[in-house]
ROVEXVEX-434737 format. One record per residue: chain; residue in three letters; residue number from 1; y, x, z of N, C-alpha, C, O in turn. Coordinates in pm, whole numbers, always signed. Layout:
<pts>
(pt 'A' 'ala' NUM (Y X Z) (Y X Z) (Y X Z) (Y X Z))
...
</pts>
This chain:
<pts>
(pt 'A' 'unk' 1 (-2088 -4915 -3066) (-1985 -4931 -3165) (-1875 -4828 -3140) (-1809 -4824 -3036))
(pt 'A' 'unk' 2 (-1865 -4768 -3215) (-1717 -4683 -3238) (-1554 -4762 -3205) (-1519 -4874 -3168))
(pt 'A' 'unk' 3 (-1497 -4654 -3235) (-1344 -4722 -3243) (-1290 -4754 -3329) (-1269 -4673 -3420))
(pt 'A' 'unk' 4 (-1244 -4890 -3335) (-1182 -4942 -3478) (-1053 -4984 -3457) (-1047 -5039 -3347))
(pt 'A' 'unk' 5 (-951 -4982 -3511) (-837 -5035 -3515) (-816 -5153 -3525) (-859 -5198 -3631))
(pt 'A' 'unk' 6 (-740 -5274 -3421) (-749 -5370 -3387) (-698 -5457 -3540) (-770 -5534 -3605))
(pt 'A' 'unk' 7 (-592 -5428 -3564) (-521 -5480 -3704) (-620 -5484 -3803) (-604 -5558 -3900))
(pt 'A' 'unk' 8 (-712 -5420 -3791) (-812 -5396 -3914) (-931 -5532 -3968) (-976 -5576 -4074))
(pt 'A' 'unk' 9 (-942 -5560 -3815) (-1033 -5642 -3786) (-988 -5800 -3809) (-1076 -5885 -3818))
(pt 'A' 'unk' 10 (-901 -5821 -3815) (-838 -6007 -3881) (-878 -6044 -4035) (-906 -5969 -4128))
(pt 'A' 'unk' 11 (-873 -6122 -4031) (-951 -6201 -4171) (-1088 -6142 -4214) (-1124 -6144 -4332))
(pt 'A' 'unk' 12 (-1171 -6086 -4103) (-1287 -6018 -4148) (-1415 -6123 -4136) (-1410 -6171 -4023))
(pt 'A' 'unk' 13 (-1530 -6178 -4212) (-1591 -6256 -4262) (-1674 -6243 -4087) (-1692 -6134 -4034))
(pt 'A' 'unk' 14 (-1702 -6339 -4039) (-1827 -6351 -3892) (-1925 -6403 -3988) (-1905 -6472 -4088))
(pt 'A' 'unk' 15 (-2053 -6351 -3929) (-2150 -6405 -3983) (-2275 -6358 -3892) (-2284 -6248 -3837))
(pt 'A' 'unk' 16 (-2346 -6436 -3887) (-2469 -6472 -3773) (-2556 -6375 -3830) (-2551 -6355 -3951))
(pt 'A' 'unk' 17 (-2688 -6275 -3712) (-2780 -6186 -3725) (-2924 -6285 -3835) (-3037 -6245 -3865))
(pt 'A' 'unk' 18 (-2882 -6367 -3855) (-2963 -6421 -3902) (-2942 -6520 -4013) (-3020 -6611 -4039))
(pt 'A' 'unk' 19 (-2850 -6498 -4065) (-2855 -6514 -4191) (-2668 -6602 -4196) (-2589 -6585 -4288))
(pt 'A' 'unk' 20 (-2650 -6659 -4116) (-2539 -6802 -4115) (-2425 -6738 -4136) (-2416 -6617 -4119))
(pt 'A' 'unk' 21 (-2328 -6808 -4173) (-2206 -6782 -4249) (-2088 -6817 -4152) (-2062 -6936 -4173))
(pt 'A' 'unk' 22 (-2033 -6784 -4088) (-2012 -6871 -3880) (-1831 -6896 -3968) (-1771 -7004 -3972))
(pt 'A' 'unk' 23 (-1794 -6799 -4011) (-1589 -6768 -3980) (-1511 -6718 -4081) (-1517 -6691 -4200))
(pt 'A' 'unk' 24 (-1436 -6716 -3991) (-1328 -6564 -4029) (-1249 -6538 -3864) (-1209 -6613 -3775))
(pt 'A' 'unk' 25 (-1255 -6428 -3880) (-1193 -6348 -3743) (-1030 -6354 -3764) (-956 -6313 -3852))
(pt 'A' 'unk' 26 (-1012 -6419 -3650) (-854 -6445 -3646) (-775 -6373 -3558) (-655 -6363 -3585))
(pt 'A' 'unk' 27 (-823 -6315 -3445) (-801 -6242 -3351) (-871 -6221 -3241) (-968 -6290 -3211))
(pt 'A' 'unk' 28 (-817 -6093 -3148) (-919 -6032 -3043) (-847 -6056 -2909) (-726 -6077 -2907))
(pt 'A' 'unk' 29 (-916 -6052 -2806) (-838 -6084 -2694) (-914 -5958 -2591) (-1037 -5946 -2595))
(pt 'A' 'unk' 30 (-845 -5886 -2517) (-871 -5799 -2418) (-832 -5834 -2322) (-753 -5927 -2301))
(pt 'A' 'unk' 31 (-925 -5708 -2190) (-847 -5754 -2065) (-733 -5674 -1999) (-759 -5560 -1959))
(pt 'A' 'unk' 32 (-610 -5724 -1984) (-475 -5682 -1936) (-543 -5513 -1862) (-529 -5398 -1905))
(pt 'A' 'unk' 33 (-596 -5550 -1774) (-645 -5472 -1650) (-731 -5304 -1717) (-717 -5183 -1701))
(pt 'A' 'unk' 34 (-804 -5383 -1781) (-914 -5277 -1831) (-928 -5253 -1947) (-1030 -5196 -1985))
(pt 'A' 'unk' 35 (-813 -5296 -2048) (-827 -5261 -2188) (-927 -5269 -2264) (-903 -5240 -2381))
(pt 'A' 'unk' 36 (-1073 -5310 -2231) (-1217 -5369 -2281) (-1186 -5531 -2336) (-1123 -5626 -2289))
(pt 'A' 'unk' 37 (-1264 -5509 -2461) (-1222 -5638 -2565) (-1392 -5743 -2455) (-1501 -5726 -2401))
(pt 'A' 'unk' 38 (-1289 -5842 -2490) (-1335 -5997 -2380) (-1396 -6086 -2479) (-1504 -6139 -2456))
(pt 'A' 'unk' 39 (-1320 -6108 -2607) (-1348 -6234 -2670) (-1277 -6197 -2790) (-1192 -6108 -2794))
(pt 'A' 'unk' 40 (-1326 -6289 -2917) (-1261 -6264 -3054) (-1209 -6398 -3050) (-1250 -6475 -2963))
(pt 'A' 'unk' 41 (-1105 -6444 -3151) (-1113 -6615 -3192) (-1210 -6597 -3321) (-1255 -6499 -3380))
(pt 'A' 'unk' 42 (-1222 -6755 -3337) (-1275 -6742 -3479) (-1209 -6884 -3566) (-1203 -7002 -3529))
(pt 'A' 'unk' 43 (-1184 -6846 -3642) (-1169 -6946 -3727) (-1328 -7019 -3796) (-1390 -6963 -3886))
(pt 'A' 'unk' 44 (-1368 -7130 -3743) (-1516 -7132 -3796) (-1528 -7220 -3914) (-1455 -7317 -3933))
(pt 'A' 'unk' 45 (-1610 -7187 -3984) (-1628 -7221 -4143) (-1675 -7404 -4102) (-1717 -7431 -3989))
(pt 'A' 'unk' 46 (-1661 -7507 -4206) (-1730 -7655 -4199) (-1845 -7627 -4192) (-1888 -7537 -4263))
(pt 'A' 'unk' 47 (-1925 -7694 -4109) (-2035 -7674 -4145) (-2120 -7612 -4053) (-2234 -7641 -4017))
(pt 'A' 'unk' 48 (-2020 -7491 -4011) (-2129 -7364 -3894) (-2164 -7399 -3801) (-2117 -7513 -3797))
(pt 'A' 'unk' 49 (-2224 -7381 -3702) (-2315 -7367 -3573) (-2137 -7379 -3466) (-2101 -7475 -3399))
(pt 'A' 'unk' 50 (-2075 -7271 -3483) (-1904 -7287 -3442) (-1811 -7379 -3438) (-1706 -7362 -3377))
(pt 'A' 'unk' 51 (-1852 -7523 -3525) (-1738 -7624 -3599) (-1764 -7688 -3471) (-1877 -7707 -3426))
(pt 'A' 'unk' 52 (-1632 -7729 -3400) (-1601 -7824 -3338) (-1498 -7928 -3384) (-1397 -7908 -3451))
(pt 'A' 'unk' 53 (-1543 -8041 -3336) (-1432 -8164 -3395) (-1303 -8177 -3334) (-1259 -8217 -3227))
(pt 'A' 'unk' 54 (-1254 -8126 -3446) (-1079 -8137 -3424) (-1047 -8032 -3370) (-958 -8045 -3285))
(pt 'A' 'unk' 55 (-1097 -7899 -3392) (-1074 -7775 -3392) (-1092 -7683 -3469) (-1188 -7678 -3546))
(pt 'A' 'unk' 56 (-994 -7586 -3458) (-899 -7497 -3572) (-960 -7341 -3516) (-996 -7247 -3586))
(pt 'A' 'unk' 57 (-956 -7351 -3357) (-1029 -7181 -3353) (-1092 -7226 -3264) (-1083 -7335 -3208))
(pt 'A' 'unk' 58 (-1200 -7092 -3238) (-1332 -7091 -3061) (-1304 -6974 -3052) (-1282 -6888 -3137))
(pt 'A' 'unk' 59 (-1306 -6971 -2872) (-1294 -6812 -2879) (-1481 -6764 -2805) (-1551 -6828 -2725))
(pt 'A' 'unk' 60 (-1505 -6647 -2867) (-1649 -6601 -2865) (-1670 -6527 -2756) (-1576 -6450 -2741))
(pt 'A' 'unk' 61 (-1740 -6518 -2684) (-1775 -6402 -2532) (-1782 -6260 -2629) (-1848 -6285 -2729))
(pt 'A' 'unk' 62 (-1732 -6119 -2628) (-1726 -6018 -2725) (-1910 -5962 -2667) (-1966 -5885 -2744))
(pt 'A' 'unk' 63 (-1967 -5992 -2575) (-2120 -6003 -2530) (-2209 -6034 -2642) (-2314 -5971 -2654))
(pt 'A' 'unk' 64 (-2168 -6155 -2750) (-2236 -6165 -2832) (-2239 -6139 -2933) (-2311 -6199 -3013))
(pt 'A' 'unk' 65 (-2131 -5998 -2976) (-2085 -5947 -3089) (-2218 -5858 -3055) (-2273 -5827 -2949))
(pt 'A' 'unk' 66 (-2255 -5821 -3241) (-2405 -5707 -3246) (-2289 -5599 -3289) (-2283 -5493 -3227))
(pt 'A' 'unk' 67 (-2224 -5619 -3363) (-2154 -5503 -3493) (-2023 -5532 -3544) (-2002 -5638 -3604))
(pt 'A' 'unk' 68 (-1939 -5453 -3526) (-1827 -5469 -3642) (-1840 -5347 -3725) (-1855 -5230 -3687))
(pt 'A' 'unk' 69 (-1831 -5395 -3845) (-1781 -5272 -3936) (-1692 -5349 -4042) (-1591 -5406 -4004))
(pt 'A' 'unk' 70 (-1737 -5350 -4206) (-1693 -5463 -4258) (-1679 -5614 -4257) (-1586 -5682 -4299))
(pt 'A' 'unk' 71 (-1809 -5655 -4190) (-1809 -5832 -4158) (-1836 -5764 -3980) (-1861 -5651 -3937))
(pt 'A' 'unk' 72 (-1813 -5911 -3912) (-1858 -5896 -3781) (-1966 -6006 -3754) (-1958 -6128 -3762))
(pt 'A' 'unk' 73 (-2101 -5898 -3708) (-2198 -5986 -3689) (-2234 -6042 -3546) (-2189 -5985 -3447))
(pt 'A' 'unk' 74 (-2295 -6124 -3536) (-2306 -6211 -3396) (-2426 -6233 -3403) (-2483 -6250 -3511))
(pt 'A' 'unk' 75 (-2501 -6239 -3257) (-2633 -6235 -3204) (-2680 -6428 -3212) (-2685 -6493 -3107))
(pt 'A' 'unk' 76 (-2706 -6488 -3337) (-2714 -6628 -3320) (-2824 -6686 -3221) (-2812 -6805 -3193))
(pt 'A' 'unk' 77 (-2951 -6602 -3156) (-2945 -6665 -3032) (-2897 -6702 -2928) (-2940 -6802 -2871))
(pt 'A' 'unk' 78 (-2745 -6589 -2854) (-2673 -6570 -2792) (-2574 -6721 -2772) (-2541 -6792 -2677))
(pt 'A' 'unk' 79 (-2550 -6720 -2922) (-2475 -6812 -2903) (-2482 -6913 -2869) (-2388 -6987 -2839))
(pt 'A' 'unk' 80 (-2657 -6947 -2867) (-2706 -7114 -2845) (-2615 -7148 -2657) (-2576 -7258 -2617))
(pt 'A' 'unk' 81 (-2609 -7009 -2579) (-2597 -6997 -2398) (-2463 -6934 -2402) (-2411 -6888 -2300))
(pt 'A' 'unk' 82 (-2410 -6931 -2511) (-2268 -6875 -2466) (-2139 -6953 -2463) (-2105 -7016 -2564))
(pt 'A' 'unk' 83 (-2041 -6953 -2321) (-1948 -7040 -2338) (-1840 -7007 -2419) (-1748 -6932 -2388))
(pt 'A' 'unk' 84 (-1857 -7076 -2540) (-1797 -7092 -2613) (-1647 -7189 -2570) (-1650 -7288 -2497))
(pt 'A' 'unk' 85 (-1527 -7136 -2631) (-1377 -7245 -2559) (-1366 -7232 -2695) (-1411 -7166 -2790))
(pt 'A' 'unk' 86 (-1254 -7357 -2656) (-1196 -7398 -2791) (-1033 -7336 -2754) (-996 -7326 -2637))
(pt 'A' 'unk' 87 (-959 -7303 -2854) (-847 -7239 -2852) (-739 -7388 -2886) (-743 -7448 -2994))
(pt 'A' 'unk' 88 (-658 -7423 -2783) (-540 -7492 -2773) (-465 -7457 -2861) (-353 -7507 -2871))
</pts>
């Protein structure tokens, strides 16, 4: 993946390598130290593979991101083993 401008990337549609409709990208989280992106939040759609009860965002391992360009796609096997948090 290239370089994209961080601002660019909020309200951009997540959606699973395989067909699923997961979000919307709410924000990115890096590491202080090493400036390498860690995790996205997501705002996850009713319904998705993402919806947790009584939660508003998850934040994603950036490991299971395939692509950003216009939507950001995610590796939906990945996600079945990835620790997924819920955002306080």
């Amino acid at each position: 993946m290239g370089k994209i401008p961080g601002k660019i990337l909020f309200d951009k549609r997540v959606v699973g390598d395989e067909g699923s409709v997961l979000g919307i990208l709410k924000d990115i989280v890096f590491d202080e130290q090493t400036g390498k992106l860690v995790s996205i939040e997501v705002e996850p759609f009713e319904n998705s593979i993402l919806m947790r009860e009584g939660v508003k965002r998850v934040l994603i391992p950036y490991r299971v991101v395939k692509s950003i360009k216009d939507i950001v796609v995610l590796y939906e096997s990945e996600l079945q083993n990835a620790p997924i948090r819920v955002v306080e």
